[in-house]
C-alpha positions as a LaTeX table, in Angstrom:
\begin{tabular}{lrrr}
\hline
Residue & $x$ (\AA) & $y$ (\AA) & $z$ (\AA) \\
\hline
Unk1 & 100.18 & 73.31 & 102.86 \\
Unk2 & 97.11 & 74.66 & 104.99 \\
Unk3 & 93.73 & 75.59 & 103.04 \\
Unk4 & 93.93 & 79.41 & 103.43 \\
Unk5 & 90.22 & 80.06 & 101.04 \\
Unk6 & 87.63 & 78.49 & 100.27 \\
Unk7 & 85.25 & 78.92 & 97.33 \\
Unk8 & 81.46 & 77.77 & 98.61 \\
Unk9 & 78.92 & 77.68 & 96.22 \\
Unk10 & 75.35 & 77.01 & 97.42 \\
Unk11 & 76.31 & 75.95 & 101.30 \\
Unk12 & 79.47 & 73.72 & 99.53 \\
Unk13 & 82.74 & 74.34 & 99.20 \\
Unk14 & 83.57 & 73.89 & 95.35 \\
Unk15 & 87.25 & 74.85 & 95.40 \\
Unk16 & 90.17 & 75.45 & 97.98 \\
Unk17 & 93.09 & 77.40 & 98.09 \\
Unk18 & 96.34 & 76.51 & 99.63 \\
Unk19 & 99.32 & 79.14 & 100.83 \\
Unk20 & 100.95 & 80.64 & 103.88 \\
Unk21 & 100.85 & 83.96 & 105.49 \\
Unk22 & 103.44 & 85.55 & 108.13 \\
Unk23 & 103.01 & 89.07 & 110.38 \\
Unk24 & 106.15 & 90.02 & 111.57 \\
Unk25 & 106.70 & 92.90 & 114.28 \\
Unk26 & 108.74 & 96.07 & 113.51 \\
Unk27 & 111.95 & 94.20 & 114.65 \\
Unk28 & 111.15 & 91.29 & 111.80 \\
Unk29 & 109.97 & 88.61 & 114.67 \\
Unk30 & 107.46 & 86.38 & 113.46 \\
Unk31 & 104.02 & 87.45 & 115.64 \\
Unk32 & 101.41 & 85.05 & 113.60 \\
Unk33 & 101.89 & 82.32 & 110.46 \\
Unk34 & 99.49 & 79.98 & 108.80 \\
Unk35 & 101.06 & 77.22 & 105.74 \\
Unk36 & 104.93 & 77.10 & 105.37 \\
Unk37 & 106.57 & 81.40 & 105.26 \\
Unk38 & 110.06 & 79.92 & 105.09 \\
Unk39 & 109.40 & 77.86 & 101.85 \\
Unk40 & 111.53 & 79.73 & 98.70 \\
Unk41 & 109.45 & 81.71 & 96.28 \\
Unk42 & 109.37 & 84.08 & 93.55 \\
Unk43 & 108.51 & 87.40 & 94.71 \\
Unk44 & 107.81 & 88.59 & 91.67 \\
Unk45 & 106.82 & 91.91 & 91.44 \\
Unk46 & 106.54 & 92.60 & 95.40 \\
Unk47 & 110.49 & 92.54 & 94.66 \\
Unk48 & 110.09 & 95.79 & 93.15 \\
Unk49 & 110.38 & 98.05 & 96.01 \\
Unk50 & 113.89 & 96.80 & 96.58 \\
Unk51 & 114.34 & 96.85 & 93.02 \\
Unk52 & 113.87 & 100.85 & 93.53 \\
Unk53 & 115.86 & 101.42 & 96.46 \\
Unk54 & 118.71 & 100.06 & 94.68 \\
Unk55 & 118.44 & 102.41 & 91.74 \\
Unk56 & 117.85 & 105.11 & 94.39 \\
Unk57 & 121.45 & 104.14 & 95.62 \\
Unk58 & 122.62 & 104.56 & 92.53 \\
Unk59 & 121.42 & 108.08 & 92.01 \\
Unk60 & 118.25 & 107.68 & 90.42 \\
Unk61 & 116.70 & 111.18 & 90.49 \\
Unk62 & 112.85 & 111.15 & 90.24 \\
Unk63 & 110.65 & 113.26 & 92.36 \\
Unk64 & 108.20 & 111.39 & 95.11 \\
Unk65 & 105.17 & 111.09 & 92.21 \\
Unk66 & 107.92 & 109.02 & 89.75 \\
Unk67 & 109.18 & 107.02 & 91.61 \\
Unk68 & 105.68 & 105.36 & 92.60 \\
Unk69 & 105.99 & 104.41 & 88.92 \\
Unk70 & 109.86 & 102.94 & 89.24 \\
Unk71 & 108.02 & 100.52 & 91.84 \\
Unk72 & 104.93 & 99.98 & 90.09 \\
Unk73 & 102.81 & 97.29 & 88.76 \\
Unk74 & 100.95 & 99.53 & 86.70 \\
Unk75 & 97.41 & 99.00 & 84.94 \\
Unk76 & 98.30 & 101.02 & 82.03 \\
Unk77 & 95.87 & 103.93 & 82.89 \\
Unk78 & 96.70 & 107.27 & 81.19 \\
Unk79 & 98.09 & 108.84 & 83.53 \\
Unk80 & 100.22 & 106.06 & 84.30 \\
Unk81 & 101.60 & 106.39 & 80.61 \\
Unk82 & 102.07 & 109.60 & 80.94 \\
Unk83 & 104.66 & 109.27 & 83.86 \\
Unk84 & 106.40 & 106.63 & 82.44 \\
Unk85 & 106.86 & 108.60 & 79.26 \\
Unk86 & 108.39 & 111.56 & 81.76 \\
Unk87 & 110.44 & 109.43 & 83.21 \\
Unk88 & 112.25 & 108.48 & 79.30 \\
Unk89 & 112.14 & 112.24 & 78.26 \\
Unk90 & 113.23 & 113.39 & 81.61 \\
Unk91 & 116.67 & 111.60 & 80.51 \\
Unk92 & 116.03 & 112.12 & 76.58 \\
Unk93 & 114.93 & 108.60 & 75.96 \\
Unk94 & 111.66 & 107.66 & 74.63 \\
Unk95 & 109.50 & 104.80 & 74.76 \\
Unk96 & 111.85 & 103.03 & 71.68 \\
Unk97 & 113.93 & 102.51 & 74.80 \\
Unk98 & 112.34 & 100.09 & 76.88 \\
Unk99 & 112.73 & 96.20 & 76.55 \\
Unk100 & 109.55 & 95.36 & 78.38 \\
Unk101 & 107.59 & 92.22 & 76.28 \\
Unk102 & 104.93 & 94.28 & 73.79 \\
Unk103 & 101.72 & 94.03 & 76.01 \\
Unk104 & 97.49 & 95.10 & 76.10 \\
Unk105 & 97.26 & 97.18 & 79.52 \\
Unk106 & 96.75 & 94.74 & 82.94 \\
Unk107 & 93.39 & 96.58 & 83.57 \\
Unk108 & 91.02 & 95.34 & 81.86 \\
Unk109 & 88.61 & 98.57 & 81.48 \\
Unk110 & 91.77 & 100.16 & 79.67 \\
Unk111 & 92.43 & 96.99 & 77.67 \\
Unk112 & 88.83 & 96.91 & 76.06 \\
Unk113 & 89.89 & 100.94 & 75.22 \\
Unk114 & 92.94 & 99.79 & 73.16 \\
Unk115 & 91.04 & 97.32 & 71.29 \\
Unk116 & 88.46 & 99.81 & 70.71 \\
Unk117 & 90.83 & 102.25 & 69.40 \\
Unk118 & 92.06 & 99.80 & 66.99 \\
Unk119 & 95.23 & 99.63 & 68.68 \\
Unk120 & 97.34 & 96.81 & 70.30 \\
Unk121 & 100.44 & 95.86 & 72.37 \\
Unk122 & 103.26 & 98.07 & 73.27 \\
Unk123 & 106.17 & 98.07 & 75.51 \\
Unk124 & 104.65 & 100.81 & 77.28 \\
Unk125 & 101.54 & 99.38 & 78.08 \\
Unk126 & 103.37 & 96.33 & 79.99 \\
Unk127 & 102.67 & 97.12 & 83.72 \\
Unk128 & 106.40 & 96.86 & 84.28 \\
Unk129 & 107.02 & 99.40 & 82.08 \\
Unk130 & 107.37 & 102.15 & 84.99 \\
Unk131 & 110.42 & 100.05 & 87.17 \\
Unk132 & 112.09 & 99.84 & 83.47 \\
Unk133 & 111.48 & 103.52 & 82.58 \\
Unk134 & 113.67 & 103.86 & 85.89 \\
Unk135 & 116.02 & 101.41 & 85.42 \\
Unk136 & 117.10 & 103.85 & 81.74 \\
Unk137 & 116.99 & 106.66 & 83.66 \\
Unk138 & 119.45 & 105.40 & 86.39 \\
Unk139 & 121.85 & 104.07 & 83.67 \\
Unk140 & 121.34 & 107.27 & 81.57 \\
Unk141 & 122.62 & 109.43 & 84.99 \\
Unk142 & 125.34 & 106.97 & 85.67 \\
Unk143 & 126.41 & 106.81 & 82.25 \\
Unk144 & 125.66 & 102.74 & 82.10 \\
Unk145 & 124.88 & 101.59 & 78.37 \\
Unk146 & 121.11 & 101.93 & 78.23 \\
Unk147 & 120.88 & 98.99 & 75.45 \\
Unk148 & 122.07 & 95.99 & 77.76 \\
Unk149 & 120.49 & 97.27 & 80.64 \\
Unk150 & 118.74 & 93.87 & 81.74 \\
Unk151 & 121.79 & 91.34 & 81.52 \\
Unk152 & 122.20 & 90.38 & 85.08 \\
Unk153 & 126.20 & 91.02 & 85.14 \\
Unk154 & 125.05 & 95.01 & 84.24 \\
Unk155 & 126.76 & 97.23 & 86.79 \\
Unk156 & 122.31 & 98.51 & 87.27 \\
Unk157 & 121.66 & 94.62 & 87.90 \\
Unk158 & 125.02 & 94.11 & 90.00 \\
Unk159 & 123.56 & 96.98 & 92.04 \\
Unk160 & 120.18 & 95.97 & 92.56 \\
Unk161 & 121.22 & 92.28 & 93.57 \\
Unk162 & 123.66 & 93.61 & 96.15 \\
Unk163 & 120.68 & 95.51 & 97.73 \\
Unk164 & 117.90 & 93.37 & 97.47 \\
Unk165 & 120.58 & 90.85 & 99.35 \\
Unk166 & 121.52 & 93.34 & 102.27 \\
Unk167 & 117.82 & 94.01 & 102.91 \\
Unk168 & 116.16 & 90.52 & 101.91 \\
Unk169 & 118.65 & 88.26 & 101.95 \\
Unk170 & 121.06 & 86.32 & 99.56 \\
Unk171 & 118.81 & 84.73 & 96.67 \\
Unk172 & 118.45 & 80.74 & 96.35 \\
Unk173 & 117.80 & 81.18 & 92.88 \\
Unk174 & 117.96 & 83.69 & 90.38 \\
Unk175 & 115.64 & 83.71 & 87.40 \\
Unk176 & 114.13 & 85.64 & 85.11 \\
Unk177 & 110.97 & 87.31 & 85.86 \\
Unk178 & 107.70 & 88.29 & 83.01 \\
Unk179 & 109.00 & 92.08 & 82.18 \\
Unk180 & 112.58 & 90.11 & 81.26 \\
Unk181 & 114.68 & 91.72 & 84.58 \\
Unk182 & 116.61 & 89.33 & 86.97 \\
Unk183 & 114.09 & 87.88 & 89.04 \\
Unk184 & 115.69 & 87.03 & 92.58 \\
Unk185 & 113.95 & 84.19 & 95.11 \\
Unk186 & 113.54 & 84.78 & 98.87 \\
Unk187 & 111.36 & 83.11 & 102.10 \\
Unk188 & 108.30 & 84.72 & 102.54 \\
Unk189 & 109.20 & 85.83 & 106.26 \\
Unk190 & 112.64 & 86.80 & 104.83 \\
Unk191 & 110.21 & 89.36 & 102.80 \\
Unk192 & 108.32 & 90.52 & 105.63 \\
Unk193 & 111.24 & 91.07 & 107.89 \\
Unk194 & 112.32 & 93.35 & 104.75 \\
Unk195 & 109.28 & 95.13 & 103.91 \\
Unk196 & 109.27 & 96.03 & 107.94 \\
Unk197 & 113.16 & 97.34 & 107.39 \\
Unk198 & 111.97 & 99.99 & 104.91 \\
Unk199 & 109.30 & 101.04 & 106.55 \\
Unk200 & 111.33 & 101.94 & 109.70 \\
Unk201 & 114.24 & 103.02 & 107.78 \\
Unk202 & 115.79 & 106.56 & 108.39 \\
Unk203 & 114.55 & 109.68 & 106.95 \\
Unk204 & 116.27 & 110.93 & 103.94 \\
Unk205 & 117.59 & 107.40 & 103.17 \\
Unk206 & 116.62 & 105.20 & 99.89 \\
Unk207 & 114.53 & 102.82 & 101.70 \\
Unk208 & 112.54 & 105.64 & 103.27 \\
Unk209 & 112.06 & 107.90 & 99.93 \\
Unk210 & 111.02 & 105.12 & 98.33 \\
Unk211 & 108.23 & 103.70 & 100.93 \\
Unk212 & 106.76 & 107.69 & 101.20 \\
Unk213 & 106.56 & 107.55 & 97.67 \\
Unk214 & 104.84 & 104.07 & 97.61 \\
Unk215 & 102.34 & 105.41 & 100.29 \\
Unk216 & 101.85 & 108.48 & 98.68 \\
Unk217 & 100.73 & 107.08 & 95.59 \\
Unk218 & 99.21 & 103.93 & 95.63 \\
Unk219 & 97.22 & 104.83 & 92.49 \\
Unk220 & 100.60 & 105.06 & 90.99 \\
Unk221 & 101.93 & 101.24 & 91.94 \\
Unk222 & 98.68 & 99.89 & 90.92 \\
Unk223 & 95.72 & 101.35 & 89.51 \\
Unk224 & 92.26 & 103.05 & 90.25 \\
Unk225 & 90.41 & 100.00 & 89.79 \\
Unk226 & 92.44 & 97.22 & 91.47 \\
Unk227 & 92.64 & 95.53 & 95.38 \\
Unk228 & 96.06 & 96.94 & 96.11 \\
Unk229 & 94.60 & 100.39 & 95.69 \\
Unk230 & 90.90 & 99.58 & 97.99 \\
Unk231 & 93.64 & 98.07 & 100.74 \\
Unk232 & 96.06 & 100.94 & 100.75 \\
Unk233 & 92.80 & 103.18 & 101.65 \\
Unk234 & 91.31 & 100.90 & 103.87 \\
Unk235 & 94.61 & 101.42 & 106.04 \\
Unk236 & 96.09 & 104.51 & 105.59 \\
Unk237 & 99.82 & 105.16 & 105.78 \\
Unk238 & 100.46 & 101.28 & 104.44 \\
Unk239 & 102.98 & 100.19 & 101.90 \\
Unk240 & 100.92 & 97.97 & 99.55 \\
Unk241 & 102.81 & 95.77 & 96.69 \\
Unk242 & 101.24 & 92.72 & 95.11 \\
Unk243 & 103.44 & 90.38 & 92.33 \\
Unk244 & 102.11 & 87.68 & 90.25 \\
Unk245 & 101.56 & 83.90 & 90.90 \\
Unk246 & 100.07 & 85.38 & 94.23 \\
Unk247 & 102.44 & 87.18 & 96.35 \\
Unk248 & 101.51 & 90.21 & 98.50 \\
Unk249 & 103.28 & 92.48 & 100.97 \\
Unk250 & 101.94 & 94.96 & 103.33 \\
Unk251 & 104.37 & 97.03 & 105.53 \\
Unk252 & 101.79 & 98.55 & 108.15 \\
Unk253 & 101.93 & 102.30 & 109.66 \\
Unk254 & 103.07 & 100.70 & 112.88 \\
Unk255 & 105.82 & 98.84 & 111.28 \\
Unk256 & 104.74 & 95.34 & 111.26 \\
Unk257 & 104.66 & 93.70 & 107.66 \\
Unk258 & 102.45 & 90.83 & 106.24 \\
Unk259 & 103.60 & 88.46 & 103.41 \\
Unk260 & 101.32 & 86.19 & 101.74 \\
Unk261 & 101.88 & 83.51 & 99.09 \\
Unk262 & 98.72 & 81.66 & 97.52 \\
Unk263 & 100.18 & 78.24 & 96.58 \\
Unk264 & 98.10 & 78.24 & 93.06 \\
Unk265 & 98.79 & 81.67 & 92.31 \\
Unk266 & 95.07 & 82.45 & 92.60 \\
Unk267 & 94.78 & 86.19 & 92.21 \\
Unk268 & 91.06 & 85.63 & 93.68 \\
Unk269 & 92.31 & 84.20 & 96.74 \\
Unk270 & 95.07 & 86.81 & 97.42 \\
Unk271 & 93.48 & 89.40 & 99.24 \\
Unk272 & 90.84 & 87.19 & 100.92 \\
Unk273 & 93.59 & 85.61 & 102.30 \\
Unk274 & 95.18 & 89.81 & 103.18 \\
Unk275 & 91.71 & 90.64 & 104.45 \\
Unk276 & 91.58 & 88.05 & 107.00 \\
Unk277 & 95.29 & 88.46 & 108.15 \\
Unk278 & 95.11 & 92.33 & 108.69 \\
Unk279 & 91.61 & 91.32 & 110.78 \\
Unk280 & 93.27 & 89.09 & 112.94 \\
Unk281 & 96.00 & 91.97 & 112.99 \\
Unk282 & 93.31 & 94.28 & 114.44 \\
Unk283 & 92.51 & 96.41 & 111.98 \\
Unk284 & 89.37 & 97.24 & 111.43 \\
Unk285 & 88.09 & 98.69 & 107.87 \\
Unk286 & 84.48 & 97.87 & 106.02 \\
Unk287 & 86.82 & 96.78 & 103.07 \\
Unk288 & 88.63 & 94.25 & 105.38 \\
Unk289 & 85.08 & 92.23 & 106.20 \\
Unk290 & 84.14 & 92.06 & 102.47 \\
Unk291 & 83.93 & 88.70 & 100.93 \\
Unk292 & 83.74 & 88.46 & 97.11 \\
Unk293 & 80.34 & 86.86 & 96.10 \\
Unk294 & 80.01 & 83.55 & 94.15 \\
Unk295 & 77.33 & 83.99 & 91.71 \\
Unk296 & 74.34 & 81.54 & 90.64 \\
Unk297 & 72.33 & 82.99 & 87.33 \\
Unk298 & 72.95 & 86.55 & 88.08 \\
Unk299 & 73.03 & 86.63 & 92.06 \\
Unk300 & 75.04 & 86.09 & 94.69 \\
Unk301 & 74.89 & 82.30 & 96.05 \\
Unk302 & 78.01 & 82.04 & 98.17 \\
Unk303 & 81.68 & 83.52 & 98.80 \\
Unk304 & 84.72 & 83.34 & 98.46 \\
Unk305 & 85.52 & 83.11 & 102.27 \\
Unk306 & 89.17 & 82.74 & 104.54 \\
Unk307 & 89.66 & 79.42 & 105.83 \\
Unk308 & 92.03 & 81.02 & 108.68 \\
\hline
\end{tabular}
């Protein structure tokens, strides 16, 4: 695999990080690739959108600001808790429902809070907990048993592997991912080329409610404080979804789509790696030249730089 970052500390590079990136063109033709885009991965949670889409199919009926949350990653900020709980009451469920592991928030501002508070993990607080809020409310409208709602032969779970395998492709493996949903594998470019479908998909359809309420409110899939959030400003009108173990995809206003996979699953290296790819894509945003400092007793003594 190709060295994608590199971590330099005092004029040496102390650490490298491997991956692959692919930009594919509003048609899903590869334009640019660095490492290996056709190697099988776990999406993780940049699976999500597709994950919404198909409860969209099935009749899912949030408004725009709601469903951000059915394909979020969220950091567990109020007023992400506060939408998830609306989503459960909106179908007279409430947070007893959800099967997401007990969890401290993914931000870790709001996790310090909850210690502070003298509280701990909940359900809620799992930055899944908005895409499983959804998946109750979809079973709750289509009369689906709300209790078994993650058991991959659930007609919710039958649905959402037929579409993520019309728009992504037929998964290599299945697994199981962190929040305890089926978890479905697919080639990076495979990703792109999907990412780019929903972003030119028809008006009205799933695909395209669900992208306008992606780029509508990015503070909703992530979080005020986080990288998905600075790059989803930085280029306006993008679809912006990161998963763990270092996955990212970026469907662009002008329909291309990036995919990126950091071999390590180096959350530090992820959007160095995104920075440098949009650059090279020819955007242009202050954000997108940042490098993250390496630090030596208090100030900055190298970077964390692309290799690319």
């Amino acid at each position: 695999m190709d060295v994608v970052v590199e971590v330099v500390r005092s004029g040496l590079v102390e650490s490298e990080h491997r991956g692959s990136a692919v930009l594919v063109d509003p048609g899903g033709r590869p334009l640019w690739t660095i490492g290996d885009p056709s190697r099988v991965i776990f999406p993780r949670s940049a699976n999500k959108p597709f994950q919404a889409v198909g409860m969209v199919r099935a009749g899912l009926p949030l408004e725009s600001r709601l469903l951000a949350l059915a394909a979020a990653s969220h950091s567990a900020e109020p007023v992400h808790l506060a939408g998830v709980r609306e989503i459960l009451a909106g179908v007279g469920l409430d947070e007893s429902a959800l099967q997401t592991p007990a969890s401290y928030p993914l931000d870790p501002h709001e996790h310090a809070a909850v210690i502070r508070a003298g509280e701990g993990r909940a359900p809620i607080r799992m930055d899944c907990s908005g895409k499983h809020a959804a998946m109750l409310a979809t079973c709750v409208h289509r009369g689906w048993d709300v209790t078994s709602y993650l058991r991959a032969d659930h007609p919710l779970q039958v649905q959402v592997r037929e579409t993520f395998a019309e728009l992504v492709g037929e998964p290599v493996v299945t697994g199981v991912d962190g929040c305890g949903a089926p978890l479905f594998s697919a080639r990076l470019t495979d990703l792109a080329r999907a990412v780019a479908r929903l972003t030119s998909a028809a008006a009205g359809s799933a695909e395209r409610r669900v992208v306008e309420a992606m780029v509508a409110h990015p503070e909703l899939v992530s979080g005020t404080r986080r990288d998905d959030l600075a790059l989803a400003r930085a280029v306006p009108g993008s679809l912006v979804k990161s998963g763990a173990e270092g996955v990212l995809v970026v469907g662009l206003p002008d329909g291309r789509a990036l995919g990126v996979k950091v071999d390590d699953g180096s959350e530090r290296a992820l959007f160095v790696v995104a920075r440098r790819a949009l650059e090279l894509a020819g955007l242009d945003d202050p954000w997108l030249h940042e490098r993250p400092a390496v630090l030596g007793g208090g100030e900055r003594v190298g970077e964390i730089r692309p290799a690319f």
